[in-house]
C-alpha positions as CSV (number, residue, x, y, z in Angstrom):
1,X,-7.9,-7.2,20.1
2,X,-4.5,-6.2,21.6
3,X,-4.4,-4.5,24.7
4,X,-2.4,-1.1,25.0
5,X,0.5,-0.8,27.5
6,X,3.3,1.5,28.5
7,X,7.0,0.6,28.9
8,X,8.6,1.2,32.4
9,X,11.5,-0.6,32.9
10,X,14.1,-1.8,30.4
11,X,15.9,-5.0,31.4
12,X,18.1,-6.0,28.1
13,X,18.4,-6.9,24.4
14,X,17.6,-10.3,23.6
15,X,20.5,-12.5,22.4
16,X,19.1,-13.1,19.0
17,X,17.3,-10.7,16.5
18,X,17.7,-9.0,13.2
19,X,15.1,-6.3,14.4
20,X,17.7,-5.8,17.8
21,X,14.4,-6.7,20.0
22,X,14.3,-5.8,23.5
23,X,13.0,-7.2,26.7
24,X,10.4,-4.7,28.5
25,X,8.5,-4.3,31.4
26,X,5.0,-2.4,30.8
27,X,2.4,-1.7,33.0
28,X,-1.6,-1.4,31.5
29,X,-4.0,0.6,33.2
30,X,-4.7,-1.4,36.2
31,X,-1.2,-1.1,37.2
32,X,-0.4,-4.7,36.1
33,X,3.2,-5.4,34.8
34,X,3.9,-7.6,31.6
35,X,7.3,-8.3,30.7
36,X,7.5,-7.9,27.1
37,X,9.4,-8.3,23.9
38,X,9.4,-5.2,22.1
39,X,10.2,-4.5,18.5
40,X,10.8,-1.2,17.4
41,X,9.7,0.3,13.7
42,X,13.0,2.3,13.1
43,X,14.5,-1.6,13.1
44,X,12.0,-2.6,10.5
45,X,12.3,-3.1,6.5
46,X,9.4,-0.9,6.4
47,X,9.3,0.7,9.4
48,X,5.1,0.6,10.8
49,X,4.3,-1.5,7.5
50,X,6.1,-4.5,9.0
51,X,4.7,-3.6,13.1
52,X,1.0,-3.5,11.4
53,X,1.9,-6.9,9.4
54,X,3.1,-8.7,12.9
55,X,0.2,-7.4,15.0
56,X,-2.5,-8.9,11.8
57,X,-0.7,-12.1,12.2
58,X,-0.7,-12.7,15.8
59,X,-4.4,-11.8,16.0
60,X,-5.3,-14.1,12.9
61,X,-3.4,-17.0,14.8
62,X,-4.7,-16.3,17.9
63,X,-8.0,-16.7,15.8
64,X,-6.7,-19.8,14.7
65,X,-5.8,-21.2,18.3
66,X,-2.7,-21.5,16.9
67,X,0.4,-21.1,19.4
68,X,1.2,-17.5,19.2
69,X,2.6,-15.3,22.3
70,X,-0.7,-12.6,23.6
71,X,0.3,-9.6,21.3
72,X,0.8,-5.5,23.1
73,X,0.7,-2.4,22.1
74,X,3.7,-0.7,23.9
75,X,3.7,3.0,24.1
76,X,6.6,4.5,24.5
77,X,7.1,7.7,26.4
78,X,9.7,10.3,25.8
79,X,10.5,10.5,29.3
80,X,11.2,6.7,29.4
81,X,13.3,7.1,26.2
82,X,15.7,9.7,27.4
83,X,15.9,7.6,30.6
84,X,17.5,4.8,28.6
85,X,21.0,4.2,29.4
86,X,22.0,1.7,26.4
87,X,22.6,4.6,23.7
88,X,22.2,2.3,20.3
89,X,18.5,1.3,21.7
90,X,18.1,4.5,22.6
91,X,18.6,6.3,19.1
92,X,16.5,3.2,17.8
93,X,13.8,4.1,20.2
94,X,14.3,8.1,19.0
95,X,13.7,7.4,15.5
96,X,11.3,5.3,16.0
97,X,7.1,5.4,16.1
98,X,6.5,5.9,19.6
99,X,4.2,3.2,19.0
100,X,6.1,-0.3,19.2
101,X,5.1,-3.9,19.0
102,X,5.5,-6.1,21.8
103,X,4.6,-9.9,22.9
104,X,4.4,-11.5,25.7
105,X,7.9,-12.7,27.0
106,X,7.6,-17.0,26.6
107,X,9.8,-18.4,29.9
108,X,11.2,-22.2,30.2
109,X,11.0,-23.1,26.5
110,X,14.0,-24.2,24.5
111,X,14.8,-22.8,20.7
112,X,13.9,-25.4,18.1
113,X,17.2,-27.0,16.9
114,X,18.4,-27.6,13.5
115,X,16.8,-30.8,12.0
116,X,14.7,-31.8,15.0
117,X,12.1,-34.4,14.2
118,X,8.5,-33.8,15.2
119,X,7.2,-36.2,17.0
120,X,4.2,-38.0,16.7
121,X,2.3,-35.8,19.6
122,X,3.3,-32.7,17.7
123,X,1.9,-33.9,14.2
124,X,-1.2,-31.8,14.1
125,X,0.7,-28.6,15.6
126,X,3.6,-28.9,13.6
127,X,1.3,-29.5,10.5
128,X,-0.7,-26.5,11.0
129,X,2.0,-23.8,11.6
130,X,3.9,-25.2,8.7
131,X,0.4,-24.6,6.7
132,X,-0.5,-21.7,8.0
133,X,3.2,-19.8,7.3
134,X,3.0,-21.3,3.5
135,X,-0.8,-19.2,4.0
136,X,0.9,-16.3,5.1
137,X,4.1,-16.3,3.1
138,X,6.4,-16.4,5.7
139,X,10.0,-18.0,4.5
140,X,11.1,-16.7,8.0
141,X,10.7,-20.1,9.9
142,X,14.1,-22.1,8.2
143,X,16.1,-24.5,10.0
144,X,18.9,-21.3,10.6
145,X,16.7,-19.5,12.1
146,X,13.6,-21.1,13.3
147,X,11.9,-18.8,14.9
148,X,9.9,-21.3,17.4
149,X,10.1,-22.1,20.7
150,X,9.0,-25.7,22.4
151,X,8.4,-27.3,25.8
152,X,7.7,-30.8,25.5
153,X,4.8,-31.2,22.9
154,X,3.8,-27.3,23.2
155,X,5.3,-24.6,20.3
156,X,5.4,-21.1,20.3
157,X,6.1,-18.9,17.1
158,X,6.8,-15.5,16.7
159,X,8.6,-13.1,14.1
160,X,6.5,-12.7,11.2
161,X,7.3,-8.9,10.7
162,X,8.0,-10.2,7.0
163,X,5.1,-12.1,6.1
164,X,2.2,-11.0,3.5
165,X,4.8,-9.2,1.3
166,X,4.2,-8.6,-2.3
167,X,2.4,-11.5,-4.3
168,X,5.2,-11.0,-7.5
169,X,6.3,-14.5,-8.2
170,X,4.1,-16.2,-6.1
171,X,1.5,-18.6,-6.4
172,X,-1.3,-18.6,-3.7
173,X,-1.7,-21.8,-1.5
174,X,-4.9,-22.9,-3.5
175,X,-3.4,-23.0,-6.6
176,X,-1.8,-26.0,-8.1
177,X,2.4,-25.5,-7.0
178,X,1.4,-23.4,-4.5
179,X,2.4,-25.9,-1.0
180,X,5.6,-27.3,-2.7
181,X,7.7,-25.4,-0.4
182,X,6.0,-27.6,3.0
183,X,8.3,-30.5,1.4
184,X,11.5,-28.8,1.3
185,X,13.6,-29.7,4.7
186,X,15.9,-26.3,3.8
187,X,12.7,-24.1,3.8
188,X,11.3,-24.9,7.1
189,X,11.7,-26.3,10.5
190,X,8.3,-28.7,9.7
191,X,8.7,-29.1,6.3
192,X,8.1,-32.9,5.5
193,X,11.0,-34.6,6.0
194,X,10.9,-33.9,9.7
195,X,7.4,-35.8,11.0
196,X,7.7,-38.9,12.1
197,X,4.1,-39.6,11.4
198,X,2.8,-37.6,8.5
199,X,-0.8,-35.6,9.2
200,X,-4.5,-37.3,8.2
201,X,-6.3,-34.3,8.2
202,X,-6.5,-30.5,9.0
203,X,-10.6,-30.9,10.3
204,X,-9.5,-28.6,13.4
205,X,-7.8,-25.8,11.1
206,X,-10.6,-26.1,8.5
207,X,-12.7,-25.6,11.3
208,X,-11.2,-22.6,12.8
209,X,-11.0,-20.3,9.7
210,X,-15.2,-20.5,10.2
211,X,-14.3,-17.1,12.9
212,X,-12.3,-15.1,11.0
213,X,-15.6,-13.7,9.1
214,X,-15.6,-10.7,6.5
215,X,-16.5,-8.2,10.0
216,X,-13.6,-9.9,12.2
217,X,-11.3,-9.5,9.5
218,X,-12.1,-5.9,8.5
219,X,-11.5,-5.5,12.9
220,X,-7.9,-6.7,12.1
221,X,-7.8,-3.2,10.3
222,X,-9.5,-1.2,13.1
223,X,-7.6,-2.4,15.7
224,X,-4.4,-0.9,14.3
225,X,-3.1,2.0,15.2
226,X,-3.4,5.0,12.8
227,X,0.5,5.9,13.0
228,X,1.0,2.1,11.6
229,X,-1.7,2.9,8.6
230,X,-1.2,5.7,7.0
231,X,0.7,5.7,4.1
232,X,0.2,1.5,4.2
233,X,-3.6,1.6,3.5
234,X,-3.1,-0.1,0.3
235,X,-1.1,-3.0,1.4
236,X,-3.0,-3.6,4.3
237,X,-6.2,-3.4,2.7
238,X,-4.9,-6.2,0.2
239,X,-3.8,-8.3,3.2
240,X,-7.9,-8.2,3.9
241,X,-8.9,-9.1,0.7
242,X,-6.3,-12.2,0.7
243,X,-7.2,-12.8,3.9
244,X,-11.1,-13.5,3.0
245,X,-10.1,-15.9,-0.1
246,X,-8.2,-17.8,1.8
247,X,-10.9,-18.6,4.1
248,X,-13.3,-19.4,0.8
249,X,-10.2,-21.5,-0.3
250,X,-9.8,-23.5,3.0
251,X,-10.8,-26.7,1.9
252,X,-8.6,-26.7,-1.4
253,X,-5.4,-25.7,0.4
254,X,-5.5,-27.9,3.0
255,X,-6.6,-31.0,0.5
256,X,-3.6,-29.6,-1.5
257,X,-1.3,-30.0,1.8
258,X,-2.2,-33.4,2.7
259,X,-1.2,-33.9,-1.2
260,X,2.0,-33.0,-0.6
261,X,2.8,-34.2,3.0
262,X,1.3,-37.7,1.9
């Protein structure tokens, strides 16, 4: 689901980041080179926990045709670790799996800025990432820190190492209360208050939860590697079993959506 690659060259830090990410260029098998943003798990809350959570989500999205940057598996090497000449990344790298996460590097889109209206061509795309993060519990997406990129009417999302965390408090998105967080303007960049035109439906969403079967989902599992799982088995395993009631929920949470946006 995510192809493997291998770092090569490090060209810098990017500007912004809590996790210090870094941008990479890899090479895969064939010799082709990717230029990469790289998160490493030493940086992470929970270390692999939050690398396995990031890579579920961009393949589930990427399911979802929603607008997520191709997701890597970035091996790093020890002999391009002790090559690195930026000594903070290079302890991170050290203490990190020498598995990271990377995605492919996004060029000539702005950063979404603080109170931006959607317009009316970005309705349905808005709409749906702002559903899909209230599916995913991600609070990670708020007018500080938006986490999205756009180039005219196209978005990109990323960052969503702290998604799917613990269900405490929490009240899943087919329950009754569970959107009212897609109305609130301080909780994210597409909450209501922003669209100029409000959504009619979410047929094409609906529609695209039909892929993500019980098989594809258990795949999101396989396709991780083991240094990521062990000792997370539990929590990933309940990220599966959320995952597969929220496709039998579809219908109801999206119902409940237009609800609120209405």
């Amino acid at each position: 689901m995510f192809h493997t690659v291998f770092a090569t060259r490090f060209i810098r830090r990017m500007t912004n980041g809590r996790t210090v990410p870094c941008l990479i260029e890899c090479e895969d098998d064939s010799g082709q080179k990717h230029e990469l943003v790289v998160k490493f798990s030493a940086n992470m809350f929970e270390k692999e926990k939050n690398l396995a959570i990031e890579a579920i989500v961009a393949i589930l999205a990427s399911d979802l045709n929603l607008p997520v940057p191709e997701p890597f598996l970035v091996e790093l090497s020890s002999i391009f670790v002790d090559q690195m000449i930026d000594q903070e990344v290079k302890d991170t790298m050290q203490k990190s799996c020498s598995l990271a996460f990377g995605s492919l590097h996004v060029k000539h889109y702005s950063s979404w800025i603080k109170d931006q209206k959607i317009k009316r061509e970005m309705t349905q795309s808005a709409s749906e990432v702002l559903l899909f993060d209230a599916i995913i519990r991600n609070a990670d997406r708020r007018p500080s820190n938006p986490n999205c990129l756009f180039l005219g009417d196209s978005l990109c999302i990323f960052d969503h190492e702290l998604a799917l965390t613990s269900r405490f408090f929490w009240q899943d998105p087919w329950e009754g209360g569970g959107l009212k967080d897609i109305v609130d303007g301080e909780k994210h960049i597409f909450a209501r208050p922003y669209f100029e035109k409000r959504p009619s439906n979410f047929d094409r969403f609906v529609d695209a939860w039909s892929v993500v079967t019980d098989e594809r989902i258990e795949e999101y599992k396989r396709t991780l590697p083991a240094k990521w799982v062990v000792g997370n088995e539990q929590a990933i395993d309940e990220i599966m079993v959320y995952f597969k009631q929220v496709r039998s929920n579809i219908r109801i949470i999206t119902e409940n959506a237009l609800k609120e946006l209405g």
